[in-house]
C-alpha positions as semicolon CSV with decimal commas, in nm:
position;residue;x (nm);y (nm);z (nm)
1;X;-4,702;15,243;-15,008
2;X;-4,526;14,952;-15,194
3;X;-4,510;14,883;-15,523
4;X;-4,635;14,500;-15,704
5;X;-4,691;14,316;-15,998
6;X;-4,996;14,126;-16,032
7;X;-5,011;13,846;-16,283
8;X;-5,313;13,662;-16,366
9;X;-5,262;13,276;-16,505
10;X;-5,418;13,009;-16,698
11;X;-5,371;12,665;-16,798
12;X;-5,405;12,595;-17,157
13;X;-5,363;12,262;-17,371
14;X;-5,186;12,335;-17,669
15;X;-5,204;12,187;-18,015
16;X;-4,952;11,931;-17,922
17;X;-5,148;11,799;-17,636
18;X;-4,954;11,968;-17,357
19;X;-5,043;12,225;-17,082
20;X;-4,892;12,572;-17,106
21;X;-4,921;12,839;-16,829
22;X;-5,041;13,165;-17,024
23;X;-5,051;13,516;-16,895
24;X;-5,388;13,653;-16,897
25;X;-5,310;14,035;-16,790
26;X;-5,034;14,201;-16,571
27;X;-5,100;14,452;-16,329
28;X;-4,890;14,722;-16,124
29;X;-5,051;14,815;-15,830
30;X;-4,970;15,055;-15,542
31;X;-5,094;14,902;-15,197
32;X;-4,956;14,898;-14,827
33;X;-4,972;14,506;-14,856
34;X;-4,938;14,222;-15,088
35;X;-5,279;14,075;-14,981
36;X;-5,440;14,423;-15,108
37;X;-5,227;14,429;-15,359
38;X;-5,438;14,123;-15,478
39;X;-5,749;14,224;-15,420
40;X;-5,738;14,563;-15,564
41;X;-5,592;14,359;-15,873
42;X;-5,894;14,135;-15,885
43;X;-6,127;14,412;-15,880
44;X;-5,906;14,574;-16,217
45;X;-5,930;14,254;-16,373
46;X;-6,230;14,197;-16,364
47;X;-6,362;14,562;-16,457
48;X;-6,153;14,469;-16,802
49;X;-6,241;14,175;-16,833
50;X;-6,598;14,281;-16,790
51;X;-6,666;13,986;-16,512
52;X;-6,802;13,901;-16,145
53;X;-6,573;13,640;-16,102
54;X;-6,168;13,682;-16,191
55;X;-6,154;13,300;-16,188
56;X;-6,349;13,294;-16,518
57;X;-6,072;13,387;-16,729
58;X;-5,780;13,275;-16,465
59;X;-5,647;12,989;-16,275
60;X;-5,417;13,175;-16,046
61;X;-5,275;13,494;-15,938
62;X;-4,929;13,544;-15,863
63;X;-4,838;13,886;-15,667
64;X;-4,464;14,015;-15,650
65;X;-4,320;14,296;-15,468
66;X;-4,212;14,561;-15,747
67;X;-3,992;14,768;-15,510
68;X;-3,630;14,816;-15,501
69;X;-3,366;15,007;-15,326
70;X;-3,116;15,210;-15,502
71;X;-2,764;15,214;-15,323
């Protein structure tokens, strides 16, 4: 099982006019894939969230593999 970290994204204008990317919630999730990895992150958000859509609060999701090798 690999290890990844989910982030979910929005774009935001700020007071000076210009769009900012802002974290909406980070997520570690164990999965054998990166494409479960996302969906069992969707599910998580949206439990907290309290939605039936992720894309409510979200633009995008970004998935990275958390796992390392020690030497």
């Amino acid at each position: 099982m690999s290890h990844f970290v989910v982030c979910f994204t929005k774009d935001v204008l700020g007071d000076n006019g210009r769009q900012a990317e802002i974290c909406q919630r980070i997520l570690e999730i164990d999965a054998p894939t990166e494409s479960e990895a996302k969906e069992i992150a969707k599910e998580r958000f949206c439990k907290a969230e309290r939605l039936c859509d992720w894309s409510l609060h979200a633009d995008r999701i970004r998935v990275k593999s958390a796992d390392f090798s020690v030497a």
